[in-house]
C-alpha positions in Angstrom: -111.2 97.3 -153.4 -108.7 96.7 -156.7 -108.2 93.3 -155.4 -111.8 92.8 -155.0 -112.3 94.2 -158.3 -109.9 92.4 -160.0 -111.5 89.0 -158.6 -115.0 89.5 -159.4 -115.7 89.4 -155.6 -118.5 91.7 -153.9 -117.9 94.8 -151.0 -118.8 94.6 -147.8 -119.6 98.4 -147.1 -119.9 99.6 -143.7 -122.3 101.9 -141.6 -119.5 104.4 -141.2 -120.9 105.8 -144.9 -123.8 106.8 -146.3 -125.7 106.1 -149.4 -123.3 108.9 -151.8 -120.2 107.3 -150.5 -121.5 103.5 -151.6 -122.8 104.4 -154.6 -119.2 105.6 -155.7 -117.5 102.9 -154.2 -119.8 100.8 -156.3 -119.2 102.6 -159.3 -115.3 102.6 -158.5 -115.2 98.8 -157.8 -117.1 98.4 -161.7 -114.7 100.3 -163.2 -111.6 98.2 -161.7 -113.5 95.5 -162.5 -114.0 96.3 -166.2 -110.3 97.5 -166.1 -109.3 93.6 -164.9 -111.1 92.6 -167.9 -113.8 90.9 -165.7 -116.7 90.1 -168.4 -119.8 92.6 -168.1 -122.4 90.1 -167.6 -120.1 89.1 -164.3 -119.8 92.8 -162.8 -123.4 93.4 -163.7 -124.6 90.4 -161.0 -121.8 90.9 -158.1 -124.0 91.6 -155.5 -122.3 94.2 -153.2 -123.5 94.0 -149.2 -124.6 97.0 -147.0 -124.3 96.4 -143.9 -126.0 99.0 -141.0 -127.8 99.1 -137.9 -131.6 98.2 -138.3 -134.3 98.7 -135.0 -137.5 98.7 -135.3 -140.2 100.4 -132.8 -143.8 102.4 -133.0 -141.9 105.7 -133.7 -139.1 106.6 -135.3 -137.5 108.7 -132.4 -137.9 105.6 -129.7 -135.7 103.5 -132.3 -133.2 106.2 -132.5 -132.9 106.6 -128.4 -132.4 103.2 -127.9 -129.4 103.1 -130.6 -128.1 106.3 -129.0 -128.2 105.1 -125.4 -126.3 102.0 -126.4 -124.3 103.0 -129.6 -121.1 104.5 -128.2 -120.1 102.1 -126.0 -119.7 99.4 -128.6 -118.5 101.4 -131.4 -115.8 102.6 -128.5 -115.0 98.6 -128.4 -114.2 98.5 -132.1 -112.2 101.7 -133.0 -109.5 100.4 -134.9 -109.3 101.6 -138.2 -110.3 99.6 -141.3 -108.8 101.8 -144.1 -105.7 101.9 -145.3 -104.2 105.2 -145.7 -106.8 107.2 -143.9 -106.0 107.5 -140.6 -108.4 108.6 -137.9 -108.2 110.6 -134.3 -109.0 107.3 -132.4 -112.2 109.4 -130.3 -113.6 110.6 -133.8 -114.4 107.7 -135.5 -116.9 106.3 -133.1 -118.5 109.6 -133.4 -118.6 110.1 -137.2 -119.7 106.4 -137.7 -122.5 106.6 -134.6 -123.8 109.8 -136.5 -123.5 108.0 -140.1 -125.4 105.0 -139.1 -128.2 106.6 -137.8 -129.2 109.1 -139.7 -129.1 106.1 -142.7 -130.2 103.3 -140.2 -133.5 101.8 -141.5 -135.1 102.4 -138.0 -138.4 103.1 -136.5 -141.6 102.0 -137.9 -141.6 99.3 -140.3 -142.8 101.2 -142.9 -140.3 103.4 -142.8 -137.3 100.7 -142.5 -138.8 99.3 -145.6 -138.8 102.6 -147.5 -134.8 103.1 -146.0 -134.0 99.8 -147.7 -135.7 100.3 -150.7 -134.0 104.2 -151.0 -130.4 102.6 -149.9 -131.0 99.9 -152.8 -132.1 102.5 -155.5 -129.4 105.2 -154.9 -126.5 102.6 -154.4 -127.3 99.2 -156.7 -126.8 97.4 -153.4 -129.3 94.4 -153.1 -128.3 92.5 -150.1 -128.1 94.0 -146.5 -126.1 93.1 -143.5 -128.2 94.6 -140.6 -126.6 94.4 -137.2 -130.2 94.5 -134.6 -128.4 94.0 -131.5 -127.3 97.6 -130.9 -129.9 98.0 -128.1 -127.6 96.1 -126.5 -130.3 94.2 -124.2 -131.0 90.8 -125.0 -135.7 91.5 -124.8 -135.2 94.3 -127.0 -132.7 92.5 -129.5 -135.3 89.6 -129.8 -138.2 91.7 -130.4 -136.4 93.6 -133.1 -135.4 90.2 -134.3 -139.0 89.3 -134.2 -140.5 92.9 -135.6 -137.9 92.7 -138.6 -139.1 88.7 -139.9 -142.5 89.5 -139.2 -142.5 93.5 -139.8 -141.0 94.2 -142.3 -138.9 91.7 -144.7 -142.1 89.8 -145.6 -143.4 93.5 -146.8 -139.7 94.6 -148.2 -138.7 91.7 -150.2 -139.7 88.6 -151.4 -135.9 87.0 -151.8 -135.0 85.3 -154.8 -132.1 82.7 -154.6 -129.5 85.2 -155.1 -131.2 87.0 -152.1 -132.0 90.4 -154.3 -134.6 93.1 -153.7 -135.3 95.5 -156.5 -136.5 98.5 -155.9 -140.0 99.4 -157.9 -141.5 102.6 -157.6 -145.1 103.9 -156.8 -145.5 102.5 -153.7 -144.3 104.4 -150.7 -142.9 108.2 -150.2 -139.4 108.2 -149.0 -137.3 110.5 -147.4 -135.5 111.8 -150.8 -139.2 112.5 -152.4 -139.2 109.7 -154.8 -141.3 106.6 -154.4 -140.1 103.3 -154.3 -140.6 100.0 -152.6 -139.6 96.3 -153.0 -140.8 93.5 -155.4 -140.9 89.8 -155.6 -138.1 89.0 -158.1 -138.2 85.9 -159.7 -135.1 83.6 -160.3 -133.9 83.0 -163.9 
C-alpha cells in the first residue's frame, strides 16, 4: 500500500473485506500519499477499485444459494495468501473470504445490488467496482447474470462518466444501513 501511496497509483481491494476495512485502507493509502508529498488535487481523484462477487436473481436468497453451492470450490483453488505479514491457516481463509463476500456481495434483486453498490461507494469513497459474475460457476447462469447486470442494473446504478465514477446521491432508495442513497449521472469536467 506505501508503494502505491507513494506513486499516486489506486488499490485493488478484495472481497475478503468488507466496507469498514476499505474505508480505512482508503483513508491509510491518503495519508501515505499526503505523507509522499503527492499533491491533494492528485489523491483526491485516485480512483480506488472494489472488487466482489455480483449475482443477480428474483430473490435475494436464490442469489446467495447459487454463490454458496459454487463458492468453496474455487476460493479452495486460490488459497494462497496475498498479505504480507499476516499469515493464514490455509482451510480458514476460503472460509472467512466466502462469508465476507457474501454478506457484502451486491446480490439478488437488482434493486438491491444497486442499493449495495451505492452503500459500498458512500461508506468507502470507492467509485469503480470489479465484480467477478462467474461464481455460479455454470456457463447459462454466468451469461444471464452477465445479461441481468448490463440490462438490470448498471443502466439504473450509474450513468459512467469517462473516468468510470458513480456518486452516490441520496433520497432514492432505502439500504441496508438505513440511509438512502442511489447513483447519479456524473458529468465529465
Amino acid at each position: 500500500m506505501r508503494l502505491a501511496a507513494e506513486r499516486g497509483l489506486p488499490m485493488l481491494l478484495g472481497m475478503h473485506v468488507g466496507d469498514e476495512e476499505k474505508a480505512e485502507m482508503v483513508a491509510l493509502w491518503r495519508q501515505l500519499a499526503r505523507a509522499a508529498g503527492r499533491p491533494a488535487e492528485e489523491i483526491r481523484g485516485v480512483a480506488h477499485v472494489s472488487a466482489g462477487v455480483c449475482q443477480i436473481a428474483d430473490r435475494r436468497a436464490d442469489a446467495v444459494e447459487a454463490l454458496v453451492k459454487a463458492m468453496p470450490g474455487w476460493l479452495r483453488q486460490a488459497r494462497r495468501p496475498c498479505d504480507r505479514g499476516r499469515p493464514r491457516a490455509p482451510d480458514a481463509r476460503p472460509a472467512r473470504v466466502h462469508r465476507t463476500a457474501l454478506r457484502a456481495a451486491p446480490g439478488g434483486h437488482p434493486r438491491l445490488c444497486v442499493d449495495r453498490l451505492a452503500a459500498t461507494s458512500e461508506r468507502t469513497g470507492i467509485s469503480r467496482f470489479a465484480l467477478l459474475v462467474e461464481g455460479s460457476g455454470d456457463l447459462a447462469a454466468t451469461e444471464e447474470n452477465v445479461r441481468r447486470l448490463g440490462a438490470e442494473v448498471l443502466p439504473t446504478s450509474a450513468e459512467l462518466d469517462r473516468g468510470g465514477a458513480c456518486r452516490p446521491v441520496q433520497n432514492t432508495s432505502r439500504v441496508r444501513s438505513g440511509k438512502q442513497c442511489a447513483v447519479r449521472r456524473v458529468s465529465s469536467p
